[in-house]
C-alpha positions in Angstrom: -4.5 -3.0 -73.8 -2.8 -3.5 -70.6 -1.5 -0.7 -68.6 2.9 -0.5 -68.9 4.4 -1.7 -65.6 7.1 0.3 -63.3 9.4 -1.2 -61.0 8.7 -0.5 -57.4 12.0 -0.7 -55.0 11.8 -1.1 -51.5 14.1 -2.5 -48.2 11.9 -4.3 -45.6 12.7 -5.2 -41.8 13.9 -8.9 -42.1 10.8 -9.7 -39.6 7.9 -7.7 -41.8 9.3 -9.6 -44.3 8.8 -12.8 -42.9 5.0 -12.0 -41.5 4.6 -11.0 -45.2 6.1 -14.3 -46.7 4.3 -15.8 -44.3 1.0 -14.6 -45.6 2.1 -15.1 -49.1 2.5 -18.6 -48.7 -1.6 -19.3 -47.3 -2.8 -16.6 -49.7 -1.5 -18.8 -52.8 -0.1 -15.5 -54.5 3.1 -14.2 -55.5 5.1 -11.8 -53.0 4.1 -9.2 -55.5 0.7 -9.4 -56.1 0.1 -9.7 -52.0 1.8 -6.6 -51.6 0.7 -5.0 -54.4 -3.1 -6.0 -53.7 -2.1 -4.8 -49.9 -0.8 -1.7 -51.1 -3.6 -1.0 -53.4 -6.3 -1.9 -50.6 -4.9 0.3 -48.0 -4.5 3.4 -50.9 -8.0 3.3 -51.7 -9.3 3.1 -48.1 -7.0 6.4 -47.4 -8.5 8.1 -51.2 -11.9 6.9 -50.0 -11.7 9.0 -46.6 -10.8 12.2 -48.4 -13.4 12.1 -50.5 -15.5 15.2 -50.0 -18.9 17.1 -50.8 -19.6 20.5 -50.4 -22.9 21.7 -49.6 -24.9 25.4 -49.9 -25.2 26.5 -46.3 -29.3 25.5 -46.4 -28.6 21.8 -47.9 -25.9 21.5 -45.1 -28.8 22.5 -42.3 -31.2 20.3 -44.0 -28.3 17.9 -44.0 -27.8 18.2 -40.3 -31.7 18.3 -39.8 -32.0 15.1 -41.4 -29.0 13.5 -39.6 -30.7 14.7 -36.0 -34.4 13.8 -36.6 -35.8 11.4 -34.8 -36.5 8.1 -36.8 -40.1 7.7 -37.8 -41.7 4.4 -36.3 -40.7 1.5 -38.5 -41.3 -1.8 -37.9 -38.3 -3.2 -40.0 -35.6 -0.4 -37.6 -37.3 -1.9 -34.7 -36.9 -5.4 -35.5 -33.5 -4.7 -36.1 -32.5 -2.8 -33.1 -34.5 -5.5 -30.9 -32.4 -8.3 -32.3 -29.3 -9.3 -30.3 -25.8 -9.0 -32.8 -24.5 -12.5 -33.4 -21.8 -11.7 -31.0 -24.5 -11.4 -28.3 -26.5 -14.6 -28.9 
């Protein structure tokens, strides 16, 4: 069963709405579903950075230890850090 839809209202600068058609028209979507889909993106990016844990005082400054130790020799880590980023090569 599909969830009931609600109208959503809203006035746009003449040019945000052109940069949006214009999108609209490469995407191959409906003005709707681009904003929508826009919309929806952007709201869980902003839920996703208020997400929060709460820690006892000792399993924050285990936490913290963790974080600020020293990384244990690894091969793999070292590979990694010794290869230059795509942007590099």
């Amino acid at each position: 069963m599909s969830t009931p839809s609600k109208v959503i209202n809203f006035r746009a600068p003449a040019d945000k709405q052109a940069l949006i058609d214009r999108a609209v028209e490469i995407s191959g979507v409906n003005r709707t579903e681009f904003i929508l889909d826009a919309a929806c993106e952007r709201a869980r990016e902003v839920l996703a950075d208020q997400t929060q844990f709460l820690l006892s005082t000792e399993n924050l400054r285990r936490f913290n230890a963790a974080l600020e130790a020293p990384l244990e020799d690894n091969a793999a880590i070292r590979r990694l850090l010794n290869t230059p980023a795509p942007w590099e090569r």
